[in-house]
N, C-alpha and C positions, 0 to 999 in steps of 0.2 A: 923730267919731272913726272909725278905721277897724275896719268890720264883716266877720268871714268868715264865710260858709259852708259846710258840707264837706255833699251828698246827695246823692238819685238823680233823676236825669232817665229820665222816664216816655212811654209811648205808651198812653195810657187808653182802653182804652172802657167806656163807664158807662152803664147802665140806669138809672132813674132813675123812678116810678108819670107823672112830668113828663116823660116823652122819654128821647130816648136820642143821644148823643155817641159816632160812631166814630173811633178812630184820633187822639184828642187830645193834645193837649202834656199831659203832669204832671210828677211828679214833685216830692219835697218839698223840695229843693234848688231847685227852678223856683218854688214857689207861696214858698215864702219871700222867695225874692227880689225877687218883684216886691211883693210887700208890703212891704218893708223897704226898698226902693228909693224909697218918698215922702217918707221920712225922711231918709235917709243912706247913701252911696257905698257900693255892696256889692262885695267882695270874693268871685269865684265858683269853686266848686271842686267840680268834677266830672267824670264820664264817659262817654261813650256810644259806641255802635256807628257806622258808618259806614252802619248801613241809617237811621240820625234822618231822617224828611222835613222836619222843623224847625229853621230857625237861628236861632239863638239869640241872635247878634247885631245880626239884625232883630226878633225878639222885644222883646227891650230895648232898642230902639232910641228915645235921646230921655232914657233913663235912666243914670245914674251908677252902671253897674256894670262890672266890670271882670272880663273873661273870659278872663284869662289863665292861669288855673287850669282850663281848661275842656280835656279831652281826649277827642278823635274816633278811636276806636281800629279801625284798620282790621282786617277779618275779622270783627268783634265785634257782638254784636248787643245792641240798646240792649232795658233792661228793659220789659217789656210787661204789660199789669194788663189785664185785663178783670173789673167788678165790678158785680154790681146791689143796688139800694137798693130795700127793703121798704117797704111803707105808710106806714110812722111815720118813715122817712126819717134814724133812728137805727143800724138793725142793716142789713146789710147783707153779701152775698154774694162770696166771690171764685169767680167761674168758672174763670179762665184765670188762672193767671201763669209771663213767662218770662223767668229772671232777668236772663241775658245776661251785661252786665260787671257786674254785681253779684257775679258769684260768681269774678269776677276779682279782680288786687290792687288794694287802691283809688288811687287818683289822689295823685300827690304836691299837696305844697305847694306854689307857687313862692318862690324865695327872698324876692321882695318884698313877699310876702304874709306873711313869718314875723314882720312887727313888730307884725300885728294886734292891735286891744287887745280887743275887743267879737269871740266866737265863737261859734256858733251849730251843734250836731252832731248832724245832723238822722236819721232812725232807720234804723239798720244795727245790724250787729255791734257790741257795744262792745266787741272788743278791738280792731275796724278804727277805733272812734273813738278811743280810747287811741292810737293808731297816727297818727291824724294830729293828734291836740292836743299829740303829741312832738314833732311839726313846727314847732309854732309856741314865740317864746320866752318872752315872759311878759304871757301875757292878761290882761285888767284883770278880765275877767269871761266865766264861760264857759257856755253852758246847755245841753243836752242831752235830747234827744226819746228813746223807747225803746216796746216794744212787749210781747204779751205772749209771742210765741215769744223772747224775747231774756230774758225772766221767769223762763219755764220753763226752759229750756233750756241758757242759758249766764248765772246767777245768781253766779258767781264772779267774770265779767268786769265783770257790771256792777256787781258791788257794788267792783271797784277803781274804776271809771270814776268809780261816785258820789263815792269819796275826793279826786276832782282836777277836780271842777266844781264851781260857786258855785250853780247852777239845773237842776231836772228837772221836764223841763212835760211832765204824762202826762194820760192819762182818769181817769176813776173807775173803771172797769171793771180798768185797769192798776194804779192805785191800790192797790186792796185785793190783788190776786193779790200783788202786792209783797212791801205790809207785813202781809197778813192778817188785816185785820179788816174789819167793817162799818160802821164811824165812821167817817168820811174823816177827822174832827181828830185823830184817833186815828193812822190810817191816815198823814197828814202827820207826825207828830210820828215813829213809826218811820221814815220814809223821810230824816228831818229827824237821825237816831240814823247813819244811815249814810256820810254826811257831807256836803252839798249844804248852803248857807247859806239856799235857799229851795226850796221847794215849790210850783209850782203845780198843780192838780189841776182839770182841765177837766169838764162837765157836760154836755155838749152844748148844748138848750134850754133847760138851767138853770143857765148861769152857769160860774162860774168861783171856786176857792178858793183864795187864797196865803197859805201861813203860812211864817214865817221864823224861822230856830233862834233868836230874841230874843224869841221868845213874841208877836212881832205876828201878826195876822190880818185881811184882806182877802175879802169876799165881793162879787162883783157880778155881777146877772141877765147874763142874754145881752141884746142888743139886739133888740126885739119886732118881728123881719125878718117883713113879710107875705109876702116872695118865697124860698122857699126850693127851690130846681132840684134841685141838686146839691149835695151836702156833701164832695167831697173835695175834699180840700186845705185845707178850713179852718183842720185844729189847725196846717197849716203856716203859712200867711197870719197867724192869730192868732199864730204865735213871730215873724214878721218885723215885725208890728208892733210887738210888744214888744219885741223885740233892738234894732228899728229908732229907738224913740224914746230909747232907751239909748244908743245910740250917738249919737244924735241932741247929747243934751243933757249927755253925758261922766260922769253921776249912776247911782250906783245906792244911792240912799238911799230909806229903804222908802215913805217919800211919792213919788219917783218912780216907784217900782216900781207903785205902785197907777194911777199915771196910763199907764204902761206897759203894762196889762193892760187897760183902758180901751182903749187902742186896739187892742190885739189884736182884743180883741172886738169895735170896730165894725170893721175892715179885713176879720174874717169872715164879719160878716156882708154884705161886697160880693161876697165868696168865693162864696158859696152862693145868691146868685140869679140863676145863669149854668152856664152847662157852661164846664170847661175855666178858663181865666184870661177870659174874656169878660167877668163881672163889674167886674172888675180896670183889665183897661184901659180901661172904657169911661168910668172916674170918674177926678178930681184929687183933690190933696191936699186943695183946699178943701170935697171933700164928704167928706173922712173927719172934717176938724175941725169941719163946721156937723152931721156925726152924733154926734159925740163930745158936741158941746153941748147938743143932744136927750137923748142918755144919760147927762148929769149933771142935765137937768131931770127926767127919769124917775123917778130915782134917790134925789132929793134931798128932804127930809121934815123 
């Protein structure tokens, strides 16, 4: 079924104790995509400056996405991140960032993108995300990424936002600033009060936790990557997996939902043993499913 995504398209450069990446493609709107792209036809929607050295059409070229929601805004300059990653390859630095069209209006819908059923609103503003989920007319399912300057700061918009999405996939670090406490089941079950039909809450190296306003719950490790480069992009790659097998398979029943998250998690960890999208395109489909099958033997007791 058909999949949108509304984000930012990035120019990373990343320190990394593993090397260092200048001037690379990101952006969470990018690493989603191409994640969710092994599953099912993405729907792309986003912005950038007319200084992008990357196209994006050859980017995804080979792939079933669709770039018509994609605007190249002249005079404008495309958002820019410069970040470095600490020892433990968890915490990490922003040196530089420069918004560009980020701090523009965001990027319309296109009309043929408003039948979309499966949406994906990947981390801004959320009254910019309210702003383009008005765009679309009636999503089957909608999930929502968010951070913790959007926490602090603008707490009103997003606790409307949570009233009009099905899914909010955050950190544990985001987690608790939320709902404020130091139990994440805890922590899930307030954010689950605010009105989102599920909860995931991301761990890093350890995993992943979705509980669902029906009092299900899901827990599963991360996948035991001996390659770990670079970590951005991940928590995006891991929502395109998930979005993408949702969409995939037209199900969001809480048994899908677990297999869903399953691949999240392995798609990121192809994320993270590469700079930039390198990891990414260097694999098929069929190494995300012969890792998937590794991480139900892992798993399985």
């Amino acid at each position: 079924m058909s999949l949108l995504v509304t984000g930012s398209i990035g120019i990373d450069t990343v320190k990394t104790p593993h090397g260092a990446s200048e001037r690379c493609l990101g952006g969470s709107s990018v690493y989603f995509t191409m994640g969710a792209s092994f599953f099912a036809p993405v729907r792309f929607v986003g912005a950038m400056g007319d200084d992008c050295p990357f196209d994006l059409a050859q980017v995804f070229q080979g792939r079933d996405v669709d770039l018509r929601g994609l605007e190249i805004r002249r005079g404008s300059k495309t958002l820019a991140w410069h970040g470095t990653y600490h020892e433990n390859m968890n915490d990490r630095t922003t040196d530089h960032i420069e918004l560009g069209v980020a701090q523009e209006a965001p990027p319309k819908v296109p009309e043929v993108f408003r039948d979309s059923r499966y949406v994906f609103l990947a981390n801004t503003m959320p009254a910019l995300q309210i702003e383009l989920l008005d765009q679309v007319a009636k999503p089957a399912f909608v999930a929502a990424d968010t951070m913790n300057l959007y926490i602090n700061g603008y707490l009103d918009d997003l606790r409307k936002l949570l009233t009009r999405i099905d899914c909010l996939i955050v950190n544990d670090e985001e987690a608790r600033l939320l709902a404020g406490h130091s139990n994440l089941i805890r922590d899930a079950e307030v954010i689950l009060a605010m009105g989102p039909r599920i909860v995931i809450i991301k761990k890093g190296e350890s995993g992943s936790l979705m509980c669902s306003a029906d009092g299900d719950k899901f827990v599963l490790p991360a996948y035991p990557a001996t390659e770990v480069c670079d970590p951005t992009g991940a928590g995006d790659s891991f929502a395109g997996g998930f979005m993408g097998h949702l969409a995939q398979t037209g199900r969001t029943d809480f048994k899908t939902l677990k297999t869903a998250v399953a691949y999240g998690t392995v798609v990121a960890s192809f994320t993270i043993a590469d700079f930039s999208l390198a990891g990414l395109t260097a694999i098929a489909r069929k190494d995300i499913d012969k890792r998937l099958q590794t991480l139900r033997e892992f798993t399985c007791f």
